[in-house]
RODO-2510 file (C-alpha; in nm, 4 decimals, decimal comma):
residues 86
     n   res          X          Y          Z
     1     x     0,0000     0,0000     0,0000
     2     x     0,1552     0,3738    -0,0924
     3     x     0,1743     0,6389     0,1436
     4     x    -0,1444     0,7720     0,1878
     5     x    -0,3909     0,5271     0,0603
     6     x    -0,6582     0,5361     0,2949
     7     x    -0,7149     0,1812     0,4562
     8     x    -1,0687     0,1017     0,6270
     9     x    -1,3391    -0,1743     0,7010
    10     x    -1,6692    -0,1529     0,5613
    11     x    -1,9780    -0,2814     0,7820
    12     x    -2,1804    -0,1930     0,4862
    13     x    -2,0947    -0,1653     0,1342
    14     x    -2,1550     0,1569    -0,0270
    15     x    -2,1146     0,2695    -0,3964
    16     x    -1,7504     0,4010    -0,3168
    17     x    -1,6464     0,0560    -0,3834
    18     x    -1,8059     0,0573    -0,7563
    19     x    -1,4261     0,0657    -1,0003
    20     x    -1,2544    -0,0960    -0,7277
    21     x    -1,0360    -0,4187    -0,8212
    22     x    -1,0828    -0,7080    -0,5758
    23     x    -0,8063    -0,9448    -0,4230
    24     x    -0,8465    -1,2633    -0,2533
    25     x    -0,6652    -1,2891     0,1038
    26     x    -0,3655    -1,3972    -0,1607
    27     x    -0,3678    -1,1208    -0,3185
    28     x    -0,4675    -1,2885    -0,6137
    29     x    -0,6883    -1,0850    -0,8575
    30     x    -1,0380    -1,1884    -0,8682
    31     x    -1,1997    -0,9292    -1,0584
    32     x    -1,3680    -0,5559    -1,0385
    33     x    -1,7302    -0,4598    -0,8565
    34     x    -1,9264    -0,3306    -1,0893
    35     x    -2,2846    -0,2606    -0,8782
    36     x    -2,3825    -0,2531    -0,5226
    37     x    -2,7435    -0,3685    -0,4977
    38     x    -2,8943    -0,4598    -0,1792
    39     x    -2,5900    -0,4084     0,0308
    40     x    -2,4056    -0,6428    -0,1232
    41     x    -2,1111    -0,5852    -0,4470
    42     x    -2,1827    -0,7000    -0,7588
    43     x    -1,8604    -0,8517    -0,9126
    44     x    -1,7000    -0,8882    -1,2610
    45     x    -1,5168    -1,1933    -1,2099
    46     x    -1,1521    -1,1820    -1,3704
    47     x    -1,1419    -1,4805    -1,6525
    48     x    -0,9822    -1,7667    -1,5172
    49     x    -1,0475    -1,7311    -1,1766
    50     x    -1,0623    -2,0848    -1,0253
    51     x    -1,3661    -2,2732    -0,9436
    52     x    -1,2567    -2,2989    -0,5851
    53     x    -1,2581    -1,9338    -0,5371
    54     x    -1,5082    -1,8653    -0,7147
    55     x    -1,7409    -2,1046    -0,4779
    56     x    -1,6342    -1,9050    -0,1951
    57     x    -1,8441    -1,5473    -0,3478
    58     x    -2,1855    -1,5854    -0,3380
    59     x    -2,4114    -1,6022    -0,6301
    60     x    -2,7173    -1,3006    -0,6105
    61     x    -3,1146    -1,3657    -0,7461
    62     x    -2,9347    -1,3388    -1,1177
    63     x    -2,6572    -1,5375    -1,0876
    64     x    -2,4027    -1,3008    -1,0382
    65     x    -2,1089    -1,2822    -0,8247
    66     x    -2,1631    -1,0788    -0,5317
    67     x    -1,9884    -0,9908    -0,1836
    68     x    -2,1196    -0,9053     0,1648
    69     x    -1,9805    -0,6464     0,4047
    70     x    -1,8726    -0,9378     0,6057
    71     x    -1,5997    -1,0853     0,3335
    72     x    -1,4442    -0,7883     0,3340
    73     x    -1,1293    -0,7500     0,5155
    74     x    -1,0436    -0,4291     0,4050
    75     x    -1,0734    -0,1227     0,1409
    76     x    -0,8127     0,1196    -0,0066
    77     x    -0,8064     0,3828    -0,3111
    78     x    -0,7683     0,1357    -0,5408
    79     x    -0,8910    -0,2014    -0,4394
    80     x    -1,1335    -0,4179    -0,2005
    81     x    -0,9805    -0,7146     0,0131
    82     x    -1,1345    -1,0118     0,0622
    83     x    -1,1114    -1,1958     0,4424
    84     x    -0,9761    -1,5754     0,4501
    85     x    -1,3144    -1,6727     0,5310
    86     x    -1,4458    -1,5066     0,2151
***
């Protein structure tokens, strides 16, 4: 992280995290939100991201990817953290 990115947990999502690139507790890149709808983030999943991973996100009412607050382990400037428990 640079100097001055601005590090915080969310305990709900908001639509500052719309453009924001999201790792994995790896830091592995799993994609970009592209929505927040119903307090959760809608995400663009990254081609090739593994089945395994992929499990672990939640699927919304039409079958897209989608994160809750609680998977979150942080936010910066640039990008959304998932938790190990994601």
């Amino acid at each position: 992280m640079a100097d001055g990115d601005h590090l915080s947990r969310m305990e709900h999502i908001t639509e500052e995290v719309v453009g924001k690139h999201v790792e994995g507790p790896n830091g592995e890149d799993l994609g970009k939100v592209t929505a927040v709808e119903d307090d959760k983030a809608i995400l663009k999943a990254k081609t090739g991201v593994s089945a395994e991973i992929e499990s672990g996100i939640s699927k919304d009412a039409n079958d897209r990817l989608s994160i809750e607050a609680d998977q979150i382990a942080a936010v910066d400037d640039d990008t959304v953290r998932l938790n190990a428990d994601f």
